[in-house]
KETOR-332830 format. One record per residue (C-alpha): residue number from 1; z, x, y. Coordinates in Angstrom, 2 decimals, decimal comma, padded with zeros to 5 digits. Example, Ala and Ser with C-alpha at 12.3 -4.5 7.8 and 13.67 -1.06 7.14 Angstrom:
<nodes>
+------+---------+---------+---------+
: senu :      c3 :      c1 :      c2 :
+------+---------+---------+---------+
:    1 :  007,80 :  012,30 : -004,50 :
:    2 :  007,14 :  013,67 : -001,06 :
+------+---------+---------+---------+
</nodes>
This chain:
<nodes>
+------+---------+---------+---------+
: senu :      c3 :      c1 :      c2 :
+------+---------+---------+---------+
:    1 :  075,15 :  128,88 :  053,67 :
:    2 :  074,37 :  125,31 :  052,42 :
:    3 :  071,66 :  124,63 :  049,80 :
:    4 :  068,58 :  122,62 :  050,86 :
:    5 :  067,27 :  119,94 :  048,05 :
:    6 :  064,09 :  118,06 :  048,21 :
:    7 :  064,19 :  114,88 :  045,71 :
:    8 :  060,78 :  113,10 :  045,20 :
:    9 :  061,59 :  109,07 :  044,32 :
:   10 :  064,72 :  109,18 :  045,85 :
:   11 :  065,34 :  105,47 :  045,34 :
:   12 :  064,75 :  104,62 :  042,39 :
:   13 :  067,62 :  104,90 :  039,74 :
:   14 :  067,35 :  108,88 :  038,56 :
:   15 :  066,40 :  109,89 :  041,91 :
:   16 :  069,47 :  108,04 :  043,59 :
:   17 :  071,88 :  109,77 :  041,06 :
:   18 :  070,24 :  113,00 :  041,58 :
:   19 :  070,88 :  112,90 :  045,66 :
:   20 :  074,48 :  111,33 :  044,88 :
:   21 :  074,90 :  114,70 :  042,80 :
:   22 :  073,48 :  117,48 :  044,70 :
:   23 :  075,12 :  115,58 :  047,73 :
:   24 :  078,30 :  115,85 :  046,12 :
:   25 :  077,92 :  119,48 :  044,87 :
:   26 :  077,41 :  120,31 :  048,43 :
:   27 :  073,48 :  120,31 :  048,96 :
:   28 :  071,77 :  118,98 :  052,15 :
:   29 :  069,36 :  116,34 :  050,29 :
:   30 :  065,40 :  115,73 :  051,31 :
:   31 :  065,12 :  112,23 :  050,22 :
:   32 :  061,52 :  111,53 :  049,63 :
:   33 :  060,30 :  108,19 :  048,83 :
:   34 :  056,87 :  105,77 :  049,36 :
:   35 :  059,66 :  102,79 :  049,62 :
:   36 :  061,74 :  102,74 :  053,23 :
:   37 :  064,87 :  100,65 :  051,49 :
:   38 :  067,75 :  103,30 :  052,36 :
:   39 :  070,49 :  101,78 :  051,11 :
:   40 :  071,36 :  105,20 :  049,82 :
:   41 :  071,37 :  106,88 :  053,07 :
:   42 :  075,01 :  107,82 :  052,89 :
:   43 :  073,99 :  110,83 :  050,18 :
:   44 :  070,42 :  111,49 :  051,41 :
:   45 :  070,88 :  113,75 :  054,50 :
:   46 :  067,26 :  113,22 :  055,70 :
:   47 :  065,07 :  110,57 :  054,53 :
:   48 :  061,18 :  110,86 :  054,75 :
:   49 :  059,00 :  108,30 :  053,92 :
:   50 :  056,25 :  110,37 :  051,99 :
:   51 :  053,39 :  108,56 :  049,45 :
:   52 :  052,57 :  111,61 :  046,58 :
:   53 :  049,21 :  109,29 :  045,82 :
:   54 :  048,07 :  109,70 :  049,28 :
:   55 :  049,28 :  113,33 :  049,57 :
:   56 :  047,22 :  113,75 :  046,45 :
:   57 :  043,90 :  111,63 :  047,37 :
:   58 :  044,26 :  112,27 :  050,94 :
:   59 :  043,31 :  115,53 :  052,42 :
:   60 :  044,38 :  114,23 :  056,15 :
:   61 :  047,75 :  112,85 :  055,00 :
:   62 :  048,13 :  115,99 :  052,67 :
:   63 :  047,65 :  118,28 :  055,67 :
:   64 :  049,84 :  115,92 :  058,08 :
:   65 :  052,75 :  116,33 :  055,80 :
:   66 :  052,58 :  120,10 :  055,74 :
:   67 :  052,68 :  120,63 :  059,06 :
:   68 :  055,79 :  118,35 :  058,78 :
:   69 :  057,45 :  119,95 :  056,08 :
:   70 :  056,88 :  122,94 :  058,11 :
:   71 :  058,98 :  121,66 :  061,04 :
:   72 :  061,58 :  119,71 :  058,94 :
:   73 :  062,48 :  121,65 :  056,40 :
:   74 :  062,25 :  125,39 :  057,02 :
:   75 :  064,54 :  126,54 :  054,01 :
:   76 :  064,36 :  125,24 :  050,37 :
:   77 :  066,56 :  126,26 :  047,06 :
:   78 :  065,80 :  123,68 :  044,97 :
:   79 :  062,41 :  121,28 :  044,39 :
:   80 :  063,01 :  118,12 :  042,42 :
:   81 :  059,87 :  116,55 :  041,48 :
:   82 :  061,05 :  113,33 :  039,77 :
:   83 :  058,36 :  110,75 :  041,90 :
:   84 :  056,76 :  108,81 :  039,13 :
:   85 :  054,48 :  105,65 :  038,10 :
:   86 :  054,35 :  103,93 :  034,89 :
:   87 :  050,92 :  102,57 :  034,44 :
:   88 :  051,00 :  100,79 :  030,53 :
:   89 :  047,77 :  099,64 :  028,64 :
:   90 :  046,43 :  100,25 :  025,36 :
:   91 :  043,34 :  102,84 :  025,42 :
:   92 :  040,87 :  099,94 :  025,00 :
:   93 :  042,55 :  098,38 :  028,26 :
:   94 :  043,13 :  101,50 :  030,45 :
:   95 :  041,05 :  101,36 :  034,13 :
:   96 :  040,10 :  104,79 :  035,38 :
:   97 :  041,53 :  104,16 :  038,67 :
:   98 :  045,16 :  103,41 :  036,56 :
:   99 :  044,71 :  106,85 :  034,30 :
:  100 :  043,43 :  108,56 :  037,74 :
:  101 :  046,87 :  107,67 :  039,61 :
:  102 :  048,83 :  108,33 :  036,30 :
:  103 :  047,72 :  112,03 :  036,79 :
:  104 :  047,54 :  112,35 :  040,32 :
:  105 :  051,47 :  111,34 :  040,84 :
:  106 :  052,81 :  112,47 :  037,57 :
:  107 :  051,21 :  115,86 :  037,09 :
:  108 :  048,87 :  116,60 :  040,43 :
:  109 :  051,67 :  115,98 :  042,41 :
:  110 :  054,32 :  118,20 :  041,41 :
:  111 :  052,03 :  120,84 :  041,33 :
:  112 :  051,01 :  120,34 :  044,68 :
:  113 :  054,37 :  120,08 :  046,11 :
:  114 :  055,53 :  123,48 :  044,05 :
:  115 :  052,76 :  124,99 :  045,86 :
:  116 :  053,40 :  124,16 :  049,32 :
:  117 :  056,91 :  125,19 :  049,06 :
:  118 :  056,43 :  128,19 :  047,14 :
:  119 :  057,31 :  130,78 :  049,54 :
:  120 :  060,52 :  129,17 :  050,40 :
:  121 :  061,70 :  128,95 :  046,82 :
:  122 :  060,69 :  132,42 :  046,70 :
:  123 :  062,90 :  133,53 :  049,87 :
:  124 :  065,85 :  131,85 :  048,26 :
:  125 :  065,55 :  133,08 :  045,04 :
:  126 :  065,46 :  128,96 :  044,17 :
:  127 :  064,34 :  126,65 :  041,50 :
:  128 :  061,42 :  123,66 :  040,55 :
:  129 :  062,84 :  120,75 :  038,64 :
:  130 :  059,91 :  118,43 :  036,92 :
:  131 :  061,59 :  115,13 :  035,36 :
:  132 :  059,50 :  114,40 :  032,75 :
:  133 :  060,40 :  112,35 :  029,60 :
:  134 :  060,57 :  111,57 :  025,77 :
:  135 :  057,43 :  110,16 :  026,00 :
:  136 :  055,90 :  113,78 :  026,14 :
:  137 :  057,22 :  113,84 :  022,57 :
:  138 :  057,84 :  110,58 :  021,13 :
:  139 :  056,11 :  107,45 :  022,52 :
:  140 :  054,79 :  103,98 :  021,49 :
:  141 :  051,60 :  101,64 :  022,24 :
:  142 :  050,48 :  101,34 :  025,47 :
:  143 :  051,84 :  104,38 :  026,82 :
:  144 :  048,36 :  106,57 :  026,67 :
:  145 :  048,51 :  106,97 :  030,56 :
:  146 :  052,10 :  107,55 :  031,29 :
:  147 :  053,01 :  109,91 :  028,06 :
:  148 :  049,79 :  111,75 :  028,75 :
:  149 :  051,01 :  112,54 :  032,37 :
:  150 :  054,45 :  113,94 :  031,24 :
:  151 :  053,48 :  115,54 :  028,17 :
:  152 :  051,26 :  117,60 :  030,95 :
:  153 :  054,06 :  118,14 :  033,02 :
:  154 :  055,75 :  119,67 :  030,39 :
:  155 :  052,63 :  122,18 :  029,79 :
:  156 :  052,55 :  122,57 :  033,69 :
:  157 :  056,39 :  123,36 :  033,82 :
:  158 :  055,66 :  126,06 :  031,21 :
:  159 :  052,48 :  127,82 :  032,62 :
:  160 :  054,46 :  127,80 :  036,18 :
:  161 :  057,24 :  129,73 :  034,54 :
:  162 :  054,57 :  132,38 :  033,03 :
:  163 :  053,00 :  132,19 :  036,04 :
:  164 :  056,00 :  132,67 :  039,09 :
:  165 :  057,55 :  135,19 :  036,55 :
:  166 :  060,82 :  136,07 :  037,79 :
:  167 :  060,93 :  135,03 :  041,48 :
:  168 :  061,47 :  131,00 :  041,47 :
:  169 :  063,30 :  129,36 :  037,79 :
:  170 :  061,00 :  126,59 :  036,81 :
:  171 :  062,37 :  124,29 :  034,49 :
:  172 :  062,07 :  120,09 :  033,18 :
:  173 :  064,30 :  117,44 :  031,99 :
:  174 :  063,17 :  114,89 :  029,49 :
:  175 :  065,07 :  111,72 :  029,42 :
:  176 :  065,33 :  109,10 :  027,07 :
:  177 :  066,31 :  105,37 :  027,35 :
:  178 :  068,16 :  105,50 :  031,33 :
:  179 :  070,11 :  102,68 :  032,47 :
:  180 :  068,01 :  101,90 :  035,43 :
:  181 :  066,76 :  098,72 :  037,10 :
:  182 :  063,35 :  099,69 :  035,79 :
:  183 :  064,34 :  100,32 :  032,22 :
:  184 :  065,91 :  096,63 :  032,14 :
:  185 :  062,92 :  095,50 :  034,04 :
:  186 :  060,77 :  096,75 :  031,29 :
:  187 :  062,81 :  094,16 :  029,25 :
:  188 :  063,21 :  091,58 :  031,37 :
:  189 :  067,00 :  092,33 :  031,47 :
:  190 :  067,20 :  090,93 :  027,59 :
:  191 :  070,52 :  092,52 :  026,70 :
:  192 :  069,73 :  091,66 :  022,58 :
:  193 :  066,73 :  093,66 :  023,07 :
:  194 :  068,76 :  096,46 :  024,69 :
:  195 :  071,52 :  096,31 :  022,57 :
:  196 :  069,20 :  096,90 :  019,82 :
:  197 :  067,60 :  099,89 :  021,83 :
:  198 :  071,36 :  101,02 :  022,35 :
:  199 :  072,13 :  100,83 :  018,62 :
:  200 :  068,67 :  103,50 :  017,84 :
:  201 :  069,86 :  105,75 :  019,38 :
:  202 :  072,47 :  108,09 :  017,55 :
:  203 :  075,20 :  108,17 :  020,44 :
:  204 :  075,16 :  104,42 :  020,14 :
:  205 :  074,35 :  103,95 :  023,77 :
:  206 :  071,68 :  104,88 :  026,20 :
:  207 :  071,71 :  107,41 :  029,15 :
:  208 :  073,16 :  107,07 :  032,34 :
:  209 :  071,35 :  108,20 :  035,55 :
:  210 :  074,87 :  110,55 :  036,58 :
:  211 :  074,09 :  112,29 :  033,16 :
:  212 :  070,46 :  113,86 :  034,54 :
:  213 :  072,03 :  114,82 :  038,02 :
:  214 :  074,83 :  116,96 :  036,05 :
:  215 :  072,02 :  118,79 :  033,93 :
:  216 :  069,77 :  119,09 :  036,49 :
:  217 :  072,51 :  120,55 :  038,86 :
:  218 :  073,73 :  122,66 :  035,62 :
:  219 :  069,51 :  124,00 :  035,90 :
:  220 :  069,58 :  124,87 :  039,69 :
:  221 :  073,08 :  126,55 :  039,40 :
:  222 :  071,69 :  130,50 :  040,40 :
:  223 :  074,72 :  131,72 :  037,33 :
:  224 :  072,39 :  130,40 :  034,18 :
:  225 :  069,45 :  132,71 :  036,03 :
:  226 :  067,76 :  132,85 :  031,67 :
:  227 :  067,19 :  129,20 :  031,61 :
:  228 :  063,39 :  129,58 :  032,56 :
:  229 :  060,52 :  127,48 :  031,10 :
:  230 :  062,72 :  125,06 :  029,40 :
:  231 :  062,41 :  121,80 :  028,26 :
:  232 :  066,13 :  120,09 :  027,62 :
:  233 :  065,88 :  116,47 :  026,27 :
:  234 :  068,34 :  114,09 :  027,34 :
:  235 :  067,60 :  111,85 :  024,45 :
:  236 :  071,07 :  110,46 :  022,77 :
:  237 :  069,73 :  112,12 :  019,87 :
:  238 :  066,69 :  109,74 :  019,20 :
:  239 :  064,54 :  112,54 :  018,91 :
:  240 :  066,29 :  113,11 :  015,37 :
:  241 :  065,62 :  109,79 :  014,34 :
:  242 :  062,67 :  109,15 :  011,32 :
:  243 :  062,36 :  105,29 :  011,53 :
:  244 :  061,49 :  104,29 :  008,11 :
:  245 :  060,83 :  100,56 :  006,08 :
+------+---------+---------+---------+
</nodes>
């Protein structure tokens, strides 16, 4: 029988590659995303347009979407919640409303969604991937907001795991530097500046969005059953590194 996989921010850069991958692998892919662009359609199976702030803050839209779920997608081996925002702002600058939406998509989110599609992981036997990142390690100014969010995840992957026992494999990925359109955004496609970012890094280079698919189909593969509460970097090594004058 084929695999059912639900990816949260299907379009951006990691989610694309992860719907390319389980497509690939064989999966019927759930591509959920607040953006209607489907220029990937030919590896998302079913597209839904789906907002995680407003299925967070919004108890009408929140209810709306279950009943939807319900009707759309009756069987479920694998969650993928990899929907995030990157709000940036030293602590002196942060709004409330900015830290409130930090939490609400990056942590309150993912929680929710395990929830509501508990039983069907159960019935399969199937597993929750949280994306999180180095930042829930290793971050820099202005990140206060975002690294708080995934540094929760992380705790929230963990307490899930204690908490589902044996019946559904939670687990989270933390990348490092991807080579996305956001990343390059984030530095207004300066390639001196990311060639410098490149040469930090140990491996010399930074990650590519195929490289989180492939672990995070190696994490929902039912033969490596002990993996269970993990958190694998995907770092190039950076994580090593002690930055000194």
């Amino acid at each position: 029988m084929q695999k059912n996989v639900i990816i949260t921010g299907v379009l951006g850069g990691i989610g694309t590659a992860l719907a390319k991958g389980f497509h690939d692998a064989g999966y019927y892919v759930y591509g959920l995303d607040r953006r209607e662009d489907i220029q990937y359609k030919g590896f998302i199976d079913r597209f839904i347009r789906f907002d995680i702030f407003e299925f967070v803050r919004n108890t009408d839209y929140r209810v709306r979407f279950s009943g939807i779920f319900d009707q759309v997608i009756p069987r479920l081996d694998v969650l993928i919640n990899n929907a995030a925002i990157q709000k940036l702002g030293h602590l002196n600058e942060i709004k409330f409303e900015d830290w409130q939406e930090s939490l609400d998509v990056n942590l309150t989110g993912p929680m929710l969604l395990s929830k509501l599609f508990l039983g069907r992981l159960e019935n399969s036997n199937g597993s929750i991937i949280n994306i999180a990142s180095i930042h829930q390690q290793l971050t820099k100014p202005s990140f206060v907001s975002y690294a708080t969010s995934k540094s929760a995840l992380v705790g929230l992957t963990k307490a899930m795991a204690v908490d589902l026992a044996g019946s559904v494999r939670v687990n989270a990925i933390s990348p490092a530097a991807i080579e996305t359109a956001m990343l390059r955004a984030g530095f207004e496609n300066d390639e001196n500046a990311l060639d410098k970012l490149r040469k930090i890094h140990p491996v010399q280079r930074i990650g590519y969005p195929d490289e989180v698919a492939k672990l995070a189909l190696f994490l929902a593969s039912e033969n490596e059953g002990f993996i269970h509460g993990a958190n694998l970097t995907l770092d190039g090594g950076i994580s090593s590194v002690l930055k000194d004058l």
